[in-house]
N, C-alpha and C positions, 0 to 999 in steps of 0.2 A: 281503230277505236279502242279495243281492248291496252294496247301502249300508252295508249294519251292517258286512260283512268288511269292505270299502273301509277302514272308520274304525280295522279296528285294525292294530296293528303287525303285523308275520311275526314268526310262532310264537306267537301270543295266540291263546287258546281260548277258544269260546263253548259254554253249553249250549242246544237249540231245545229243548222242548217241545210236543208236539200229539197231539192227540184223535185221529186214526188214523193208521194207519199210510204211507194212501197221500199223505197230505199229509208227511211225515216223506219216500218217497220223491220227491217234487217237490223237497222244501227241499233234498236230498241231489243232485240231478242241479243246481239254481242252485251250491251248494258245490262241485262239481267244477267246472264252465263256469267261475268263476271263477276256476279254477287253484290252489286248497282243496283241503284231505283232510279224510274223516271218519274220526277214528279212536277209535272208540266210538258206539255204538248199540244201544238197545235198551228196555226196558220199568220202568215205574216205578210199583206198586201195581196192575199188571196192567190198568188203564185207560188209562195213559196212556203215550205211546211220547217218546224221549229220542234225540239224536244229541251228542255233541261236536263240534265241526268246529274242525278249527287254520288259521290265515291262513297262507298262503305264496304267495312270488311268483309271481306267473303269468307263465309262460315261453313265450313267443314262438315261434313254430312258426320252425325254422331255414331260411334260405334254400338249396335246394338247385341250391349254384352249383357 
């Protein structure tokens, strides 16, 4: 997951698809780690679970000088 965001620009959206949910929650904590938002999630023919996630940059924890 983390590769695919790499490859796209910021502010480029993807769709994930998967068979439960708790893998949708895994994909969603890689999408944050890498400084990503999901903004959309949810269910698709009641079998199958759905996130958007948008690339943005991942911001660098500030030095506290």
């Amino acid at each position: 997951m983390g590769n695919i965001l790499a490859t796209l620009s910021t502010g480029e959206r993807m769709k994930v698809i998967a068979a439960s949910q708790e893998t949708l929650d895994d994909i969603t904590m890689a999408v944050k780690s890498a400084g990503s938002t999901v903004v959309s999630q949810g269910t698709e023919g009641g079998e199958r679970y759905y996130l958007i996630a948008e690339k943005a940059e991942k911001q660098e924890p500030s030095q506290p000088w």
